[in-house]
VOKOL-261084 format. One record per residue (C-alpha): residue number from 0; x, y, z; residue in three letters. Coordinates in steps of 0.2 Angstrom, whole numbers, plus 5000, padded with zeros to 4 digits. Example, Ala and Ser with C-alpha at 12.3 -4.5 7.8 and 13.67 -1.06 7.14 Angstrom:
<dovexs>
+-----+------+------+------+------+
:  nr :    u :    v :    w : rest :
+-----+------+------+------+------+
:   0 : 5062 : 4978 : 5039 :  ALA :
:   1 : 5068 : 4995 : 5036 :  SER :
+-----+------+------+------+------+
</dovexs>
This chain:
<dovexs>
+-----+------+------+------+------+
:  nr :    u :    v :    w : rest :
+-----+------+------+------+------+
:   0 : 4785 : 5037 : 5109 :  UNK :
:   1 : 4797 : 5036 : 5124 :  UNK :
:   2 : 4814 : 5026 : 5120 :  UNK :
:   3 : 4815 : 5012 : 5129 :  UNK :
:   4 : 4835 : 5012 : 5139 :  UNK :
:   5 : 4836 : 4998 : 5155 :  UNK :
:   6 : 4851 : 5000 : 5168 :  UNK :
:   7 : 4860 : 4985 : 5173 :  UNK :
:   8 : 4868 : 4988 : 5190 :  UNK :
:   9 : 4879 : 4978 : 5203 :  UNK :
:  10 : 4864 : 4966 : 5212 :  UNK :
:  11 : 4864 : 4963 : 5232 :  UNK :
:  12 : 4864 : 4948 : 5236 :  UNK :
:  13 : 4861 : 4947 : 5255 :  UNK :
:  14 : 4862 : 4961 : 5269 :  UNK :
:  15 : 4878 : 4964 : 5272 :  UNK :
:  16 : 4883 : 4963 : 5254 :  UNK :
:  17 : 4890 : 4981 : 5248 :  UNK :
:  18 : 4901 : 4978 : 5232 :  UNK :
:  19 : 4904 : 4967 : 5220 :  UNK :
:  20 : 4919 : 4962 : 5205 :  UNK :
:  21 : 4916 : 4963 : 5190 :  UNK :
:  22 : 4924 : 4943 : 5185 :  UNK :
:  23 : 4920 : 4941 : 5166 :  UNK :
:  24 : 4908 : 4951 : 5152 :  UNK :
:  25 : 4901 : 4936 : 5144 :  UNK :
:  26 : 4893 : 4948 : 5130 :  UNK :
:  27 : 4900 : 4961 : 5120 :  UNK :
:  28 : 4895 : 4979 : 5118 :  UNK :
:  29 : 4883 : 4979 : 5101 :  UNK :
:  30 : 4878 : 4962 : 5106 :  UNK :
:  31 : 4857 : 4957 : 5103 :  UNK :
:  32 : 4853 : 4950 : 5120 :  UNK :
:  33 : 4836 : 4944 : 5127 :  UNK :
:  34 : 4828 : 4940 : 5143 :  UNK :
:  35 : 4839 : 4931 : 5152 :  UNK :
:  36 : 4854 : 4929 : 5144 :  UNK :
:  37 : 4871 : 4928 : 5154 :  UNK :
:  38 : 4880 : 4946 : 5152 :  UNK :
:  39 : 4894 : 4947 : 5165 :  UNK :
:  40 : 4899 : 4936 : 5179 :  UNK :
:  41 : 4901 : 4944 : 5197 :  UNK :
:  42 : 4909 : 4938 : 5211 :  UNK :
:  43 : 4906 : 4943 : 5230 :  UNK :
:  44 : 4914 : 4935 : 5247 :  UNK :
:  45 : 4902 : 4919 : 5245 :  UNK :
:  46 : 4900 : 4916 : 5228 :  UNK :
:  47 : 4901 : 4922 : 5211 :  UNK :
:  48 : 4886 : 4920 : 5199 :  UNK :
:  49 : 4879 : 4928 : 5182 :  UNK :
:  50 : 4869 : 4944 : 5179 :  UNK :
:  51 : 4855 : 4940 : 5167 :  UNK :
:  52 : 4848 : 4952 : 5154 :  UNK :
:  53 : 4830 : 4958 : 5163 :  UNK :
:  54 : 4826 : 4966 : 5145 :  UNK :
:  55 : 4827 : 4964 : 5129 :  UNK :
:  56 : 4836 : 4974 : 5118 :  UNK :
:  57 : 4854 : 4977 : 5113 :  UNK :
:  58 : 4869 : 4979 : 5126 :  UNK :
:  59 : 4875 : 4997 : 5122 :  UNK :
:  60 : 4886 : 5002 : 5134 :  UNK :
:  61 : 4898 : 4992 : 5146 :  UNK :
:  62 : 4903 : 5006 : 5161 :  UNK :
:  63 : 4914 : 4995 : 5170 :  UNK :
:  64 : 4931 : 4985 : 5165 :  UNK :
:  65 : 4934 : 4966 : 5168 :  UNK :
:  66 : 4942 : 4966 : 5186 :  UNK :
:  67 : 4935 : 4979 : 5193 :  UNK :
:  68 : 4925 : 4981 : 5212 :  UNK :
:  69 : 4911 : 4993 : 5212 :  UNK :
:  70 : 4895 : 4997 : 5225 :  UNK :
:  71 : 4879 : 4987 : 5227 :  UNK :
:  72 : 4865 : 4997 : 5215 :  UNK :
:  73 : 4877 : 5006 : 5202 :  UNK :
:  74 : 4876 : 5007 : 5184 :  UNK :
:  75 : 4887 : 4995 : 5176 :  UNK :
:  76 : 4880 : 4991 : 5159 :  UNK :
:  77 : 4866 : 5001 : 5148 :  UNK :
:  78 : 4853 : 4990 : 5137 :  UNK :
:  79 : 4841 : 4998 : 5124 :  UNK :
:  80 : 4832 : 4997 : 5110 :  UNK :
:  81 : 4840 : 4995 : 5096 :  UNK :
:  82 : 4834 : 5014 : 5089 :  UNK :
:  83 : 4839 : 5022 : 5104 :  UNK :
:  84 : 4857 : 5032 : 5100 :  UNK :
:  85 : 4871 : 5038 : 5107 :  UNK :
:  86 : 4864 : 5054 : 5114 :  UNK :
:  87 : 4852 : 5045 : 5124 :  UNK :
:  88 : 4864 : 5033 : 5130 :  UNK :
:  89 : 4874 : 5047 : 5137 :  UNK :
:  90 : 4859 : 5057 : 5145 :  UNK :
:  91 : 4854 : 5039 : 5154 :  UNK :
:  92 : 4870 : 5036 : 5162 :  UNK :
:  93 : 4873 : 5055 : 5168 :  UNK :
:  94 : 4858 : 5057 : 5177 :  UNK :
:  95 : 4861 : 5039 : 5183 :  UNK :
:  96 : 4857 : 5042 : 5202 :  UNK :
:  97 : 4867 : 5030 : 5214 :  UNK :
:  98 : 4855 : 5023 : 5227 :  UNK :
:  99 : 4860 : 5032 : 5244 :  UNK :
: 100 : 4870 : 5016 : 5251 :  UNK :
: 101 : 4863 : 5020 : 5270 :  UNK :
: 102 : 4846 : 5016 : 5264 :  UNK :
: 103 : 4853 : 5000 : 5257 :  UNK :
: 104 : 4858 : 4993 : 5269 :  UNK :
: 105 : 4843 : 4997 : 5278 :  UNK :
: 106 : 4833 : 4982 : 5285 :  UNK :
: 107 : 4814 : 4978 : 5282 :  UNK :
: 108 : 4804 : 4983 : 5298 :  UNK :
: 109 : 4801 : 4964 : 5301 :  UNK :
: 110 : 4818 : 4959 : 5297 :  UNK :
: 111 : 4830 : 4951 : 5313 :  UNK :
: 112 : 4841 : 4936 : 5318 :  UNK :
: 113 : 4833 : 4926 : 5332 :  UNK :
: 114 : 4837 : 4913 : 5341 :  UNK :
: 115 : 4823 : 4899 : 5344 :  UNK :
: 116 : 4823 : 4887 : 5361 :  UNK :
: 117 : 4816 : 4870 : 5355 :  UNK :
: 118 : 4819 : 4858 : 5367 :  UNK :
: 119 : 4837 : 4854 : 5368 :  UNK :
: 120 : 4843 : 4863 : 5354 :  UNK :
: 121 : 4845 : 4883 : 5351 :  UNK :
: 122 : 4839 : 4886 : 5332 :  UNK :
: 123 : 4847 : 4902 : 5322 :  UNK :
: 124 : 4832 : 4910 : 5309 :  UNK :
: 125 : 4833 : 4923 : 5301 :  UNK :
: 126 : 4816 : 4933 : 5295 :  UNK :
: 127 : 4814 : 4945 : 5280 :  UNK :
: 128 : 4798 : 4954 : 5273 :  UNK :
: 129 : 4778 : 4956 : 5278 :  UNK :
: 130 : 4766 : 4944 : 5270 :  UNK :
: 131 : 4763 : 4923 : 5268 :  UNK :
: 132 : 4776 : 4915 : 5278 :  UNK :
: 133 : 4788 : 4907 : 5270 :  UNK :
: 134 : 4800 : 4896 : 5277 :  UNK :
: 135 : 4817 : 4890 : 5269 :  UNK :
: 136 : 4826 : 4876 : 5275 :  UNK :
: 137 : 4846 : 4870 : 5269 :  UNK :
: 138 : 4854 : 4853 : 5266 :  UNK :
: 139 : 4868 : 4842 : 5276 :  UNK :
: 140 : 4882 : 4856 : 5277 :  UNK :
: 141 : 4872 : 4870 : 5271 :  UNK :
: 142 : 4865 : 4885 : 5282 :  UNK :
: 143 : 4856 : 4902 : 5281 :  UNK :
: 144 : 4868 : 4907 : 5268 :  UNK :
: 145 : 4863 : 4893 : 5254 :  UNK :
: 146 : 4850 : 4904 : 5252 :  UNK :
: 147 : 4859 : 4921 : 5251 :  UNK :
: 148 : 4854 : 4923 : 5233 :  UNK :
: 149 : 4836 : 4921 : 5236 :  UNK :
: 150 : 4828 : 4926 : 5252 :  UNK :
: 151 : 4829 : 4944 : 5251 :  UNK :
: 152 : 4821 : 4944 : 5234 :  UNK :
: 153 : 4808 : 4934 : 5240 :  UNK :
: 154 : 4806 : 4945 : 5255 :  UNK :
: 155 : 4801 : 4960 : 5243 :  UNK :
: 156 : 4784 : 4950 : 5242 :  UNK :
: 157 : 4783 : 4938 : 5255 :  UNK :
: 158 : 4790 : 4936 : 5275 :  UNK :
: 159 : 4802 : 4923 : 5272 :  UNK :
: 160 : 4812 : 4912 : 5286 :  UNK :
: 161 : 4829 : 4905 : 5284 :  UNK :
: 162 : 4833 : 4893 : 5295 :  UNK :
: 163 : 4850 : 4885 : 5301 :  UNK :
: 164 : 4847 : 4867 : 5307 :  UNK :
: 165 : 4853 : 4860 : 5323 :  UNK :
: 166 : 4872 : 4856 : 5320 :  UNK :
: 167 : 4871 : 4868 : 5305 :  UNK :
: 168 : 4877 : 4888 : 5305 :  UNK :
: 169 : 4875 : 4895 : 5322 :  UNK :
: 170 : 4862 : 4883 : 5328 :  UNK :
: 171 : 4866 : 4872 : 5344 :  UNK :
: 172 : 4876 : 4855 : 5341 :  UNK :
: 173 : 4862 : 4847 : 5349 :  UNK :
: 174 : 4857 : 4833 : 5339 :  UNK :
: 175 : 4853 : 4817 : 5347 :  UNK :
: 176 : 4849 : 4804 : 5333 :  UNK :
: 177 : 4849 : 4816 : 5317 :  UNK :
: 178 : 4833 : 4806 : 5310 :  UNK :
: 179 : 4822 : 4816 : 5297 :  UNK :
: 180 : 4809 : 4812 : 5309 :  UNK :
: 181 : 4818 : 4823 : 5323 :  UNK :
: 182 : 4824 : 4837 : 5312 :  UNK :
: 183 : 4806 : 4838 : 5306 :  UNK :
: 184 : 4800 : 4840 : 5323 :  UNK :
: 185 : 4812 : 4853 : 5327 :  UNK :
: 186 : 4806 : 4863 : 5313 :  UNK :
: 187 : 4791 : 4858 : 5318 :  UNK :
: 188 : 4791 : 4868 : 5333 :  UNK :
: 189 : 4801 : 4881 : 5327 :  UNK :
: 190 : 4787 : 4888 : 5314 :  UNK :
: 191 : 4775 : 4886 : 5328 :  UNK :
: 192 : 4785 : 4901 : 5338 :  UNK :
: 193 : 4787 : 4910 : 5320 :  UNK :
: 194 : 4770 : 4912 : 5314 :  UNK :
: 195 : 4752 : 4904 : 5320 :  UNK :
: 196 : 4748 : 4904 : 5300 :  UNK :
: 197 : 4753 : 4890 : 5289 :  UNK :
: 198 : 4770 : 4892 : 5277 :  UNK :
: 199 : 4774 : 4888 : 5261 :  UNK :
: 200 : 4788 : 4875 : 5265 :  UNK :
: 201 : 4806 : 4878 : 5254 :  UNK :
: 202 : 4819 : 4863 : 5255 :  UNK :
: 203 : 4833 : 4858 : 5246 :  UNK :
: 204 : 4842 : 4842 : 5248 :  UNK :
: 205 : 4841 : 4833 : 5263 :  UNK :
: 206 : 4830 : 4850 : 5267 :  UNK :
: 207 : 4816 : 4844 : 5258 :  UNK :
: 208 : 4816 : 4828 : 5267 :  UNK :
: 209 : 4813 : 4838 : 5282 :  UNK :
: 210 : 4800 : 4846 : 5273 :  UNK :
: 211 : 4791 : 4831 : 5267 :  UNK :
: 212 : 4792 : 4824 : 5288 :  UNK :
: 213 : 4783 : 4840 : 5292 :  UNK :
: 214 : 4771 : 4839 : 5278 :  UNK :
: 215 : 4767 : 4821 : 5283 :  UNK :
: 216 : 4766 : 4824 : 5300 :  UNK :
: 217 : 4763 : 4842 : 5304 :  UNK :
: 218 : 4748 : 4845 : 5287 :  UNK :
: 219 : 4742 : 4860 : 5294 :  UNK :
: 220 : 4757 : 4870 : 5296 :  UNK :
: 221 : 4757 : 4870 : 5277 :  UNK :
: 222 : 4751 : 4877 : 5262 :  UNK :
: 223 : 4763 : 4869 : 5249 :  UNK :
: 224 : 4778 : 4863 : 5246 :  UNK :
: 225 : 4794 : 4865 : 5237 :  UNK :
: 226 : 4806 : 4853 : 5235 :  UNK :
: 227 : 4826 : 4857 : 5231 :  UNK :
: 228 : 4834 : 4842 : 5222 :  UNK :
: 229 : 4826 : 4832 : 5237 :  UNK :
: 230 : 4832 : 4818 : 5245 :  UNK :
: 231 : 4819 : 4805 : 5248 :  UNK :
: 232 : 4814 : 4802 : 5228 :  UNK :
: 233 : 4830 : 4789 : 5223 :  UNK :
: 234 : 4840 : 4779 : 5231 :  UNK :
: 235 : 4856 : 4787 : 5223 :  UNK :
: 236 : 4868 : 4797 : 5234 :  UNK :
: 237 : 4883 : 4801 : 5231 :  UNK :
: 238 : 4896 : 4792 : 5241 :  UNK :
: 239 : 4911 : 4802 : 5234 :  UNK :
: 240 : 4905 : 4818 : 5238 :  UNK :
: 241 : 4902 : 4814 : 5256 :  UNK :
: 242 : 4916 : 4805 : 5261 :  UNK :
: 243 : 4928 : 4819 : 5254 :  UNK :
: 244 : 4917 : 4835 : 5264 :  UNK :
: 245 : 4916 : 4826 : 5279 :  UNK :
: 246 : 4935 : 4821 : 5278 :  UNK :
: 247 : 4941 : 4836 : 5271 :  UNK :
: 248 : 4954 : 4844 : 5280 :  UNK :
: 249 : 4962 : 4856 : 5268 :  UNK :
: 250 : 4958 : 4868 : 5255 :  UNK :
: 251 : 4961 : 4857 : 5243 :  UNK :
: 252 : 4949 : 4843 : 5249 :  UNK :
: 253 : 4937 : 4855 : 5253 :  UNK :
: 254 : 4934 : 4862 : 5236 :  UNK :
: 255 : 4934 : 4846 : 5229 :  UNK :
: 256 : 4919 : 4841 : 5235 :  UNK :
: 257 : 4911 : 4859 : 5233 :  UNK :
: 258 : 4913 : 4861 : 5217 :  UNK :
: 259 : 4903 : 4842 : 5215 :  UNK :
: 260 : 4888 : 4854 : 5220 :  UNK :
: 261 : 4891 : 4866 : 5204 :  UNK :
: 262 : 4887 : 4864 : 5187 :  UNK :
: 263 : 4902 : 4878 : 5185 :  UNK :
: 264 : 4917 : 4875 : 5196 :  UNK :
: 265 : 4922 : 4892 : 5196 :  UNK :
: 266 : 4907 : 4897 : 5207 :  UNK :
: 267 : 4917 : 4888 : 5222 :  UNK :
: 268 : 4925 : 4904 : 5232 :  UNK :
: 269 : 4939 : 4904 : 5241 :  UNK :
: 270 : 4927 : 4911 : 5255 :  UNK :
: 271 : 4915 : 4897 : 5253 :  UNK :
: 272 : 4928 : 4884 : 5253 :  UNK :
: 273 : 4937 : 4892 : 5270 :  UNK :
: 274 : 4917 : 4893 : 5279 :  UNK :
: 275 : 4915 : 4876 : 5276 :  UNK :
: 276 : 4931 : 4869 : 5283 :  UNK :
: 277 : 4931 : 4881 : 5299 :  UNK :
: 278 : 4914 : 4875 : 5302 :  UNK :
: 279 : 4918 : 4858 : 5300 :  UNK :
: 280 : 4934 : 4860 : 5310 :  UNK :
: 281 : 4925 : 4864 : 5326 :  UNK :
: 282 : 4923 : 4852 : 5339 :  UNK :
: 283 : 4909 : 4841 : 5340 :  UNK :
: 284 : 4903 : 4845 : 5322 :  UNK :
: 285 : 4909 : 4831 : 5311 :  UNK :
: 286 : 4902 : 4818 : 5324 :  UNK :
: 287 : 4884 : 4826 : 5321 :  UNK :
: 288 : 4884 : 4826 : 5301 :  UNK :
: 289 : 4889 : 4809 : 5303 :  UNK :
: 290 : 4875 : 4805 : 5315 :  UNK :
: 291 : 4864 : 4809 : 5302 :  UNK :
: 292 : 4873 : 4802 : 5287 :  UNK :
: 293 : 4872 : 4786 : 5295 :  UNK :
: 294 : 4854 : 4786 : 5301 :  UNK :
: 295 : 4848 : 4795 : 5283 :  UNK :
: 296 : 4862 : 4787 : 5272 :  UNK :
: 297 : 4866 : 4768 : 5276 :  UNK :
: 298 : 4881 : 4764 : 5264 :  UNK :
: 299 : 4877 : 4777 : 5256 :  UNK :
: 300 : 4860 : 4773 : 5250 :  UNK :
: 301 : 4845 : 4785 : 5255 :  UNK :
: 302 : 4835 : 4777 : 5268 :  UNK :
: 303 : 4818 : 4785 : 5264 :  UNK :
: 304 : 4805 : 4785 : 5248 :  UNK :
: 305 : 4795 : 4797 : 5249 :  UNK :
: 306 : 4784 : 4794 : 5230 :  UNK :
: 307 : 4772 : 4783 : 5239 :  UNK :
: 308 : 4766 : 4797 : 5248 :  UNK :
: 309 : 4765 : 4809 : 5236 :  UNK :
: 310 : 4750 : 4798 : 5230 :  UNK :
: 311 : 4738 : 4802 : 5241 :  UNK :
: 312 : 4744 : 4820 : 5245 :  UNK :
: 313 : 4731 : 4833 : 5246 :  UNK :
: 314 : 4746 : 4847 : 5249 :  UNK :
: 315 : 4752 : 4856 : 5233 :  UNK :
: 316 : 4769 : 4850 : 5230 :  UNK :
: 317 : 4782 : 4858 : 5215 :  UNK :
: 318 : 4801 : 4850 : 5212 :  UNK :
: 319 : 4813 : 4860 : 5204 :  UNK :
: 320 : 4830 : 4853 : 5201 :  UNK :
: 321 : 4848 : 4856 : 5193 :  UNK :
: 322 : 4849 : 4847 : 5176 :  UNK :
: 323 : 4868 : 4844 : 5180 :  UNK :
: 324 : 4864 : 4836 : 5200 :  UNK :
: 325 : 4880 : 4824 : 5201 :  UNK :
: 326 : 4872 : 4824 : 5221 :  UNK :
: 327 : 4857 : 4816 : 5218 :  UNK :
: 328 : 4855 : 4808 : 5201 :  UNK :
: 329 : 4831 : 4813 : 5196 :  UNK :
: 330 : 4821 : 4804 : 5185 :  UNK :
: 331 : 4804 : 4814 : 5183 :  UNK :
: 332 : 4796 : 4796 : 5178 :  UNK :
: 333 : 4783 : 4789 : 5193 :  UNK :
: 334 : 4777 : 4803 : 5200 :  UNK :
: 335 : 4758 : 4808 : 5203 :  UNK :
: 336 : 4750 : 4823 : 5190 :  UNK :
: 337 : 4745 : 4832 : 5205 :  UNK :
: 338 : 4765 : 4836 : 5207 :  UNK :
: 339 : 4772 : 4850 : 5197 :  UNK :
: 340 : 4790 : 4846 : 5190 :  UNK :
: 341 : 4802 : 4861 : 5184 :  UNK :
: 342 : 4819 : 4857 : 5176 :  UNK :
: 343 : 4832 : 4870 : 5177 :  UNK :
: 344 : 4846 : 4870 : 5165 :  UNK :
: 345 : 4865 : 4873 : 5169 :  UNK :
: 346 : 4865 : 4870 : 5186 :  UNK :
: 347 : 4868 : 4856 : 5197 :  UNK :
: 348 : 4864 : 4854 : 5215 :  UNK :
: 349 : 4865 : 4872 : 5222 :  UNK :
: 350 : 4852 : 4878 : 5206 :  UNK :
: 351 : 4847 : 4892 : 5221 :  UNK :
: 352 : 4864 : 4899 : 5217 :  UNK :
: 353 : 4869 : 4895 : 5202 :  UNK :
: 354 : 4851 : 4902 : 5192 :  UNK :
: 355 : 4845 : 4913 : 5205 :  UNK :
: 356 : 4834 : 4921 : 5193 :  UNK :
: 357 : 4824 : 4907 : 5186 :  UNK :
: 358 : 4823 : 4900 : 5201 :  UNK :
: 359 : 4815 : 4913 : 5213 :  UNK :
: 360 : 4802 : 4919 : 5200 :  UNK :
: 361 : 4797 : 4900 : 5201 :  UNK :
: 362 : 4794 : 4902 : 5218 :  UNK :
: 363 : 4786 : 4917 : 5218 :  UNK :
: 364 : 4774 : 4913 : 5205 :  UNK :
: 365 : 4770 : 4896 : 5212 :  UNK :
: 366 : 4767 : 4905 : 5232 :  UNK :
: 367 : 4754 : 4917 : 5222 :  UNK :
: 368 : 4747 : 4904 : 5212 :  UNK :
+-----+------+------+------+------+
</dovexs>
């Protein structure tokens, strides 16, 4: 019978991602681990996250120190059964092959960065992968890269779209009112361009907003939804958080009001905090977040309920959130049987970051389902 050994190597998370730091160990070798317990914490340019267990078994060898940077695909930890020895450990790690880091960095066949022309505004997407389209779409502050731990896995089964909207990433600061009903229209007609077959609709935050416009208005562009911690389902928001990003002018400020979006406040880079200040630094950007503040917040108080919809509804819709939001407080009570409801513990509002694992398999199983 054939001893079970599993490697554990440095993930990539997102194309141009090609090493990683070894943060923290958060087991100890000898230590009984199951499927998806937290073993080490890694940290890259835009974030650092935990590495789950994908097996179970026993965490026998830890390869690389505390500290230390090594390439995207090598072995850093060996887990096995717990009758595997020593012997075996080492033949596993020395015919350990490191993945030729050329192919890598390789790109799918479909994969690009394109730029869309819908009516006054110039739309940054990004498309990975072959199969059921699948579009993903940020919230207020956000861009392509709140999905960076997400899209390419989904890619491996799916063609998945990330999408910056206008005033957003690299897209055009081009917003005129910044309702939801005019973002959803721009998305609208962006996935018209993208694909002439309906997509499976991703948003977090004010995202899924946009998502539930587009659902409401545009039925046939979809098959099912997937909504983020969504705006639209309370009338809580929170005021502090707001104020503090769009006012924030140093570091400080700045991280202040990213790490509100974590359930661990050491997953705020440095890196994250300087994007998010350089963006908001350029001219014209801080006028168009608060264009659609104001029209989608008054005083601070979400503008739109979307629950009496979801009543009549014939589109499949899922909600996943962060049980540790301090964004937008959920109460699961209210809402229809036809909408599936899946809780994710220690996260808060980024829960695509912050449990990449959990969440993307909840995607994927709910697309095939």
């Amino acid at each position: 019978m054939t001893k079970k050994i599993f490697a554990l190597t440095m993930p990539k998370w997102g194309m141009t991602m090609t090493e990683g730091t070894v943060a923290d160990w958060l087991a100890e070798e000898g230590d009984e681990v199951n499927v998806g317990s937290d073993l080490v914490e890694i940290e890259t340019e835009k974030i650092s996250a935990a590495i789950e267990a994908p097996e179970q078994g026993v965490l026998k060898r830890i390869l690389v120190k505390k500290g230390s940077v090594v390439k995207v695909a090598s072995l850093i930890a060996v887990i096995s059964e717990p009758s595997v020895n020593e012997t075996d450990i080492d033949e596993f790690i020395a015919t350990f092959k490191l993945p030729d880091q050329e192919e890598i960095s390789k790109t799918s066949e479909v994969d690009n960065n394109q730029f869309l022309d819908v009516d006054l505004h110039r739309i940054r997407v990004r498309t990975l992968g072959s199969g059921l389209d699948v579009l993903l779409i940020h919230g207020i502050g956000g861009d392509i890269g709140s999905w960076l731990f997400n899209q390419d896995f989904l890619a491996n089964e799916f063609r998945v779209h990330a999408i910056d909207l206008p005033a957003h990433g690299e897209s055009t600061l081009s917003l005129s009112e910044g309702s939801i009903a005019e973002l959803g229209e721009t998305v609208a007609k962006c996935m018209n361009q993208l694909s002439s077959n309906p997509f499976h609709l991703v948003g977090h935050s004010l995202g899924g907003s946009v998502v539930m416009e587009i659902a409401n208005k545009f039925s046939d562009l979809v098959t099912s939804l997937s909504l983020v911690n969504p705006v639209g389902f309370t009338e809580e928001i929170n005021r502090e958080f707001l104020e503090i990003f769009l006012s924030a002018s140093k570091r400080k400020e700045m991280k202040e009001a990213l790490t509100k979006l974590f359930y661990l406040t050491e997953n705020v880079s440095r890196t994250m905090v300087e994007n998010s200040l350089r963006h908001n630094r350029l001219e014209g950007v801080i006028s168009q977040l608060n264009l659609i503040v104001e029209k989608n917040f008054p005083n601070y108080i979400q503008a739109i309920d979307w629950r009496p919809l979801l009543q009549s509804f014939s589109i499949p819709v899922q909600i996943i959130w962060g049980s540790h939001d301090q964004i937008i407080p959920f109460d699961t009570k209210g809402f229809p049987e036809n909408v599936m409801l899946k809780e994710i513990e220690k996260a808060g509002h980024m829960v695509q970051m912050e449990q990449p694992t959990k969440f993307n398999l909840l995607l994927k199983e709910y697309f095939k389902s």
